[in-house]
C-alpha positions as CSV (number, residue, x, y, z in Angstrom):
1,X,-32.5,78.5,-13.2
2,X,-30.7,76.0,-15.1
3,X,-31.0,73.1,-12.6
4,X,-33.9,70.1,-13.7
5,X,-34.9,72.1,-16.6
6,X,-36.0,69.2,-19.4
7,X,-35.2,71.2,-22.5
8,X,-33.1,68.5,-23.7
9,X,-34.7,68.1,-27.6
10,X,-34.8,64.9,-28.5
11,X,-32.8,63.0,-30.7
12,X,-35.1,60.4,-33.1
13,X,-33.6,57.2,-33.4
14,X,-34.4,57.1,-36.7
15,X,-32.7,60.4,-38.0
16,X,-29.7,59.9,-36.0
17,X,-26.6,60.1,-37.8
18,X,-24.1,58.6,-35.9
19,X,-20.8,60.3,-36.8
20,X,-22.7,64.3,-35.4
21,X,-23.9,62.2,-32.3
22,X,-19.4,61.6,-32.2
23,X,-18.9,64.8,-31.9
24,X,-20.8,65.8,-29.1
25,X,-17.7,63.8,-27.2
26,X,-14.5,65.8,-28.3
27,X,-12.2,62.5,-26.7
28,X,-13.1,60.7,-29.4
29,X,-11.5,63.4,-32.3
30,X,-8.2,62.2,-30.5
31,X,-8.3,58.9,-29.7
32,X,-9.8,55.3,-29.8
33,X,-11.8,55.1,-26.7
34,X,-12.3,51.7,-25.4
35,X,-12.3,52.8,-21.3
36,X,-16.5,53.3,-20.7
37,X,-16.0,50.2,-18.6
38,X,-14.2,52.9,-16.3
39,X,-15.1,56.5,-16.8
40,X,-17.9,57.3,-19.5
41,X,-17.3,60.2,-21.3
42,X,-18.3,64.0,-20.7
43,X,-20.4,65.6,-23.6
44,X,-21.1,69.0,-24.4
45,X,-24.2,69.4,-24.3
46,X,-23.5,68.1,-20.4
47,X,-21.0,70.3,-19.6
48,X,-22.8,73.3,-20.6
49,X,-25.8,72.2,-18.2
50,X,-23.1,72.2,-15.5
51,X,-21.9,75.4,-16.5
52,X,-25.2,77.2,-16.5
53,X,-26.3,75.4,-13.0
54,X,-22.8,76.8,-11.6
55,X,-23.3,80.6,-13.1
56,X,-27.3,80.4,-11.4
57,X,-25.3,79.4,-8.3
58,X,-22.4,82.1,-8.7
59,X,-25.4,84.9,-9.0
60,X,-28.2,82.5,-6.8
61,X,-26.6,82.0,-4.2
62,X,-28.8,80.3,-1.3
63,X,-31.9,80.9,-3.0
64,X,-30.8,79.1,-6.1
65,X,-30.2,76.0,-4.1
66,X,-32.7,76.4,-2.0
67,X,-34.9,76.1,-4.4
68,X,-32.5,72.9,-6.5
69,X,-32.8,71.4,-3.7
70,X,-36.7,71.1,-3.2
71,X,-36.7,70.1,-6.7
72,X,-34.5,66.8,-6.5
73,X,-37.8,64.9,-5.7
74,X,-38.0,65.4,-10.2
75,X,-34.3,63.3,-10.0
76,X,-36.2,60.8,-8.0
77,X,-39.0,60.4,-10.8
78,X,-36.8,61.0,-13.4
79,X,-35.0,57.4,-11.9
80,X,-38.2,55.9,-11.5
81,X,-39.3,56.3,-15.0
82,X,-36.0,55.4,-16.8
83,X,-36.0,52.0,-14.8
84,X,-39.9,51.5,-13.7
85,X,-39.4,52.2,-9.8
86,X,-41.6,53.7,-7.7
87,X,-40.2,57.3,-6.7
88,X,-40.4,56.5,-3.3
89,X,-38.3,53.6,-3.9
90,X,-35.5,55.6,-5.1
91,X,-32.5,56.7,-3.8
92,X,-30.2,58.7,-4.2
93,X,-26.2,58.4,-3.4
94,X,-22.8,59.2,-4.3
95,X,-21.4,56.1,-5.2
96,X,-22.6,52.4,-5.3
97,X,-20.1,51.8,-2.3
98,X,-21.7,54.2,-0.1
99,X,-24.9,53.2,-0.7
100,X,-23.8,48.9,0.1
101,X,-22.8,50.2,3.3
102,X,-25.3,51.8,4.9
103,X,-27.7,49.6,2.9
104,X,-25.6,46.0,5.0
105,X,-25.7,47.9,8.2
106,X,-29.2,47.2,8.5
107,X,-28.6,43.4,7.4
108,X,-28.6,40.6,10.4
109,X,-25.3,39.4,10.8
110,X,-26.1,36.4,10.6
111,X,-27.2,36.3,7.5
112,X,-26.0,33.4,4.7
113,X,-24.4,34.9,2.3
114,X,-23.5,33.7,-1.8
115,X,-21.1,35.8,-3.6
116,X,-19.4,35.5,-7.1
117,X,-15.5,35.0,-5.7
118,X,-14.0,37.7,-9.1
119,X,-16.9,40.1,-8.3
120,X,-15.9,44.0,-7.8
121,X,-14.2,44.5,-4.9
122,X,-16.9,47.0,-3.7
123,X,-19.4,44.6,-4.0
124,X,-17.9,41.9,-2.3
125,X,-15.4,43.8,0.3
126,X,-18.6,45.2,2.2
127,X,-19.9,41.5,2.9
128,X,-16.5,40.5,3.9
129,X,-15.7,43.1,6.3
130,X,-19.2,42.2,8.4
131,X,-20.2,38.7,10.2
132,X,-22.0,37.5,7.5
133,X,-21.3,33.3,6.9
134,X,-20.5,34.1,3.3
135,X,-19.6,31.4,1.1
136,X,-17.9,31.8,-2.6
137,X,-18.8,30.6,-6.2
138,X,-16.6,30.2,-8.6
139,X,-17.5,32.6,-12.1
140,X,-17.7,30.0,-14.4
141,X,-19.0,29.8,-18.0
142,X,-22.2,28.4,-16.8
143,X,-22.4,30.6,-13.8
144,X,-26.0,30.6,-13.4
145,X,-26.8,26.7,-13.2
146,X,-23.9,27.0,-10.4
147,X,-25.8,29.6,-8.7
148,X,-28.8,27.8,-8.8
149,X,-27.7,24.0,-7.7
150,X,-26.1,26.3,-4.9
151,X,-29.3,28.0,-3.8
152,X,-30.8,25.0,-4.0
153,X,-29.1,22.6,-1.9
154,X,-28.2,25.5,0.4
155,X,-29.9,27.8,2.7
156,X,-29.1,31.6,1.6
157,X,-30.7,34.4,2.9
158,X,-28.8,36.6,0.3
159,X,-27.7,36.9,-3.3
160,X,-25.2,39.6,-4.3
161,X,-23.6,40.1,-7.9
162,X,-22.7,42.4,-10.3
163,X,-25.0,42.5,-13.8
164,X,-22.4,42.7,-15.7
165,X,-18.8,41.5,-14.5
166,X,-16.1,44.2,-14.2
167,X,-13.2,42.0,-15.7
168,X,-14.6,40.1,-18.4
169,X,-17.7,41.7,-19.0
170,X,-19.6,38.4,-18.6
171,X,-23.2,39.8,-18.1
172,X,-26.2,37.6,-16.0
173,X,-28.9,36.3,-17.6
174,X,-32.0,38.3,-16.5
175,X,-34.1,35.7,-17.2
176,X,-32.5,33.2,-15.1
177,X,-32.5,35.9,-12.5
178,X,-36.4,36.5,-12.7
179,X,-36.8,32.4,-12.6
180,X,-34.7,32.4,-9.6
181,X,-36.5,34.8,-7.5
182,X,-39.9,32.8,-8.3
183,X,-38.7,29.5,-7.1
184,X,-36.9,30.9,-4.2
185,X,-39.0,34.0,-3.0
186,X,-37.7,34.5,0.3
187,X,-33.9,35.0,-1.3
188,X,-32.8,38.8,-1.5
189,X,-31.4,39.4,-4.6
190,X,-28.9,42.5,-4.8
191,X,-27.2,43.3,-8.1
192,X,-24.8,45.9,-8.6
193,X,-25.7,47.8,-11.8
194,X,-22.7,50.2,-12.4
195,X,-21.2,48.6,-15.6
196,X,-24.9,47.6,-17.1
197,X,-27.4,50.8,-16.2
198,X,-27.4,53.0,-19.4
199,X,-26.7,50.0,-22.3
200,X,-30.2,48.6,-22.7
201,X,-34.2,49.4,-21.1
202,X,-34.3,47.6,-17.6
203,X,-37.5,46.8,-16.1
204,X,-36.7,46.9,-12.1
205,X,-40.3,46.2,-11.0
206,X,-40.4,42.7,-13.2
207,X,-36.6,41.8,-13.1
208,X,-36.8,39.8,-10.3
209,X,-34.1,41.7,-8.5
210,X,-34.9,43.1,-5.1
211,X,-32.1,45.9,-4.6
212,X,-30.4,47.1,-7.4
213,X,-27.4,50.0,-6.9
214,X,-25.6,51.9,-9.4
215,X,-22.6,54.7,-9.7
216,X,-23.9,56.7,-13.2
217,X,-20.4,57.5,-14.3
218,X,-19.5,55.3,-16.6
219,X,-22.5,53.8,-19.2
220,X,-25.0,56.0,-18.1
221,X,-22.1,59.7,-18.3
222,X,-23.4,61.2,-15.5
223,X,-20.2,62.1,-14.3
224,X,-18.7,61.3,-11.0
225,X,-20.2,61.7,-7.7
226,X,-23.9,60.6,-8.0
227,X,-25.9,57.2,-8.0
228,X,-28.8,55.7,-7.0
229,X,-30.6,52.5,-5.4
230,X,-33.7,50.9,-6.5
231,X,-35.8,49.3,-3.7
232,X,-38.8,46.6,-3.7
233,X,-41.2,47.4,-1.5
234,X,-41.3,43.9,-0.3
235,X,-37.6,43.8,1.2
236,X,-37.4,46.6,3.3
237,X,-38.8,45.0,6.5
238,X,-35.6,42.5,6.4
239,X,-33.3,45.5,7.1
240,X,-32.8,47.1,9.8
241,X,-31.3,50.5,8.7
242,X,-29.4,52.6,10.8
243,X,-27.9,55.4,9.5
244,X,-29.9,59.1,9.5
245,X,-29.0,62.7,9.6
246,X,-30.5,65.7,8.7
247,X,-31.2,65.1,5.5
248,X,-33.1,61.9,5.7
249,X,-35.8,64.2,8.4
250,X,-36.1,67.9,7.2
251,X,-36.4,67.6,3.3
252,X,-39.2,64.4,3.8
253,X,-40.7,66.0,6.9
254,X,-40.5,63.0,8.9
255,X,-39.5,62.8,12.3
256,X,-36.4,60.8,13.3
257,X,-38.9,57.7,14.7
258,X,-40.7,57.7,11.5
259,X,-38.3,57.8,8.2
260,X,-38.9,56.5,4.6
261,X,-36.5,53.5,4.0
262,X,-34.7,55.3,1.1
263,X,-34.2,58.6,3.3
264,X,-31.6,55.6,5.1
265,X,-29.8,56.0,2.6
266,X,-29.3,59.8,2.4
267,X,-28.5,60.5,5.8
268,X,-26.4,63.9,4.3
269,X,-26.8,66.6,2.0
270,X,-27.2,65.5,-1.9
271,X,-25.6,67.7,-4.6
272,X,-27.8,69.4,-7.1
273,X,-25.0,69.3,-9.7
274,X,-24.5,65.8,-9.5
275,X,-27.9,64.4,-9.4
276,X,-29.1,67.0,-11.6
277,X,-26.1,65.7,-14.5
278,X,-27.7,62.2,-13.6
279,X,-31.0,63.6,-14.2
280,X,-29.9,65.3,-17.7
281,X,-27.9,62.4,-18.9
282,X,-31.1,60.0,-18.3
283,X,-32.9,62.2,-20.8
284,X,-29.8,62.2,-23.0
285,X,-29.8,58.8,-23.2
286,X,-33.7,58.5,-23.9
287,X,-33.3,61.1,-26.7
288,X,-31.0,58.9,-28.4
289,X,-33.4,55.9,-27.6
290,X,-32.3,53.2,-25.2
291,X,-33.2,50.3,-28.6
292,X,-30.9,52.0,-30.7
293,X,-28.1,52.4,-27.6
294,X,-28.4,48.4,-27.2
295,X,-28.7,48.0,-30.8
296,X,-25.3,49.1,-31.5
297,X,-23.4,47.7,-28.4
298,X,-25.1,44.1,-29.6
299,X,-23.8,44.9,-32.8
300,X,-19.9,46.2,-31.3
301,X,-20.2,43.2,-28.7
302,X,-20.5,40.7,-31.6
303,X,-17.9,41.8,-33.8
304,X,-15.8,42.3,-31.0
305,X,-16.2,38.2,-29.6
306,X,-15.7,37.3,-33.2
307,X,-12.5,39.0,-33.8
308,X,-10.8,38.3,-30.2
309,X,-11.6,34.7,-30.1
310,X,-10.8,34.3,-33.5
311,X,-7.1,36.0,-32.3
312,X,-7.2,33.4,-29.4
313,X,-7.5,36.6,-27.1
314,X,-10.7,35.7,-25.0
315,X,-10.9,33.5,-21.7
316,X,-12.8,29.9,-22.6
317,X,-15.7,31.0,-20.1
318,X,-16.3,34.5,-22.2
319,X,-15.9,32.6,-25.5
320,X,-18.5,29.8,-24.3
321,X,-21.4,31.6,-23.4
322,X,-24.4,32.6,-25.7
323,X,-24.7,36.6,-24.4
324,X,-22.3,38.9,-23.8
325,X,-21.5,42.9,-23.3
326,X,-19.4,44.8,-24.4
327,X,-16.7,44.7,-22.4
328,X,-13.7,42.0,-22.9
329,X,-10.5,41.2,-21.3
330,X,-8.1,40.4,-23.9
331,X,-4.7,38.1,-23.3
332,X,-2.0,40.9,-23.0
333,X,1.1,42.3,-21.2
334,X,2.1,45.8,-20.1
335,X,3.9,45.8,-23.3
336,X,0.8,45.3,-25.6
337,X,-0.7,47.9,-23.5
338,X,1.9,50.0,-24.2
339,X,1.6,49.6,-27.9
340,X,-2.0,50.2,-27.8
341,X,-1.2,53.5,-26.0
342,X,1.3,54.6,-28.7
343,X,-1.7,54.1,-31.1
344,X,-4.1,56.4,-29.5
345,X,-5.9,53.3,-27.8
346,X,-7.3,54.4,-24.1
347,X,-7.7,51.0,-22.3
348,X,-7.0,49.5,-19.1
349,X,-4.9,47.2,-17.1
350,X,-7.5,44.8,-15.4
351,X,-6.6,41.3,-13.8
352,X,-4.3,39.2,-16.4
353,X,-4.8,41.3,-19.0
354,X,-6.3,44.5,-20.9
355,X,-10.0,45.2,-20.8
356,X,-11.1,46.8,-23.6
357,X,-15.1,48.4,-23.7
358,X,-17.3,49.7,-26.3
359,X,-20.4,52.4,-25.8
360,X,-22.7,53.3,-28.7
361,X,-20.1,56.3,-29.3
362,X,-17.9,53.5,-30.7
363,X,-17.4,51.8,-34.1
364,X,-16.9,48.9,-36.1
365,X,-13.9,50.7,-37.5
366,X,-12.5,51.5,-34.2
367,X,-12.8,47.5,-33.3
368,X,-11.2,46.7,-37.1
369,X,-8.2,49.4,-36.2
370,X,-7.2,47.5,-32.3
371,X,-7.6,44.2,-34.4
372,X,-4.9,45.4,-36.7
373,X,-2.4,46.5,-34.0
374,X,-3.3,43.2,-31.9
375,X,-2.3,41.0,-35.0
376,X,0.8,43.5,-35.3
């Protein structure tokens, strides 16, 4: 059976030679690919997983997923490791969106809320759409002194932001984050981690961060349709969770009075091809080595900074702060989109003006080449 297999050989770090790690991602033999930031790209070595899992299903039948799906408790571990969760702690969903959901029906409504007002619409709708008193901050270049005079002279039960923003690509300061949660203990801390899992090592257990969801299709290419939720122990009894089904009883053996806070979140069935991609990709991206991954999007995210701002491209707030990711949102119309499209750039329209984001699978060469046809 091809599902959970780990036959994935891995790649060292030091023998990698970039331009054969390239073609594992036939996209890029065609174009410049500057869209992670909203779908990560497939890989062969990916797709023929899929394939095999989908010919042992084709001939397997029940008993092949019968047997997959007694074996997604490896997914769970697989999670664990890659971000230092307990198992137990993990779960796994479709989407980030699904999981906010069922994750803020449990939430009292009364609860004080502080969200970032430019922050994902699926982080921020959720909170909206309930009676939560939720207040606004303005994203600023020095966000996270803002965030904390706020906390401060405040009285928040929640924090809720995204690690790295989906616009700009301004990214929080972990540090600040792990600072915050040890003066304010009692403050839930709930990050959305879709457009940061997969660029660097993340320490969940010692990040300060108290719920962390992710969707794994774009930095972590995962493909669509699977995500998951890390969960401190310590939260849980300040939810209230409410959805179940028969997946959150049978599979754990636990009755409905009695469920694991995680199961909660998988009140349906879970897809073996999904979750066992996510599972596959994780290991892809520990072959390659998760230092040499940040290593080069450092290295794309500074040339990148330098050359925009030095084109007057960048917003102030971007250009002003010390750290930044890889993705930027550079000062352009649907007709310099359109001319980046002629040239084979894939990029996207996002708020006032065309986000552009780099993954390890990109170059300096490929930044130097949208330079040239942004001074054109």
């Amino acid at each position: 059976m091809a599902i959970f297999n780990n036959k994935y050989n891995r790649i060292k770090p030091n023998t990698i030679q970039m331009q054969n790690l390239r073609k594992k991602f036939p996209v890029l033999q065609q174009c410049i690919y500057a869209n992670t930031a909203a779908t990560g790209l497939m890989y062969e070595d990916l797709m023929e997983w899929r394939q095999e899992h989908d010919l042992d299903y084709l001939i397997g039948g029940s008993e092949m997923k019968m047997k997959s799906f007694a074996n997604l408790s490896q997914v769970r571990e697989t999670v664990g490791d890659f971000f230092n969760c307990k198992p137990h702690n993990v779960a796994l969903v479709p989407n980030f969106t699904i999981g906010l959901n069922l994750l803020l029906e449990g939430l009292p409504q009364n609860a004080n809320v502080l969200l970032l007002d430019s922050d994902y619409p699926s982080l921020n709708w959720p909170f909206m759409s309930r009676n939560f008193n939720t207040e606004f901050l303005e994203m600023t270049w020095d966000m996270e002194a803002k965030i904390h005079e706020r906390i401060t002279t405040g009285k928040f039960d929640v924090l809720a932001f995204s690690m790295i923003q989906w616009i700009n690509g301004i990214k929080m300061d972990l540090d600040f984050v792990r600072k915050l949660k040890s003066e304010f203990p009692n403050l839930i801390i709930i990050a959305d981690g879709t457009q940061f899992c997969g660029t660097e090592k993340f320490d969940f257990e010692t990040s300060g961060i108290d719920i962390l969801g992710a969707s794994a299709y774009k930095w972590m290419l995962s493909g669509y349709g699977n995500g998951f939720y890390l969960v401190k122990d310590e939260v849980k009894e300040r939810f209230k969770l409410k959805s179940i089904g028969n997946w959150s009883v049978d599979i754990s053996g636990d009755s409905p009075d009695n469920i694991p806070f995680c199961k909660h979140l998988e009140p349906g069935h879970v897809d073996t091809l999904n979750f066992g991609s996510l599972q596959f990709s994780i290991q892809f991206l520990e072959g390659i080595g998760m230092d040499h991954i940040k290593n080069q999007l450092e290295l794309l995210s500074q040339k990148a900074k330098a050359e925009f701002s030095a084109l007057g491209l960048l917003e102030g707030k971007v250009v002003q702060r010390n750290q930044h990711s890889a993705i930027f949102n550079v000062k352009g119309n649907q007709t310099l989109f359109d001319k980046l499209t002629q040239e084979n750039v894939v990029a996207a329209l996002r708020g006032d003006g065309i986000r552009l984001s780099f993954h390890f699978y990109n170059t300096e060469n490929e930044i130097d080449a949208i330079v040239d046809i942004l001074k054109s």
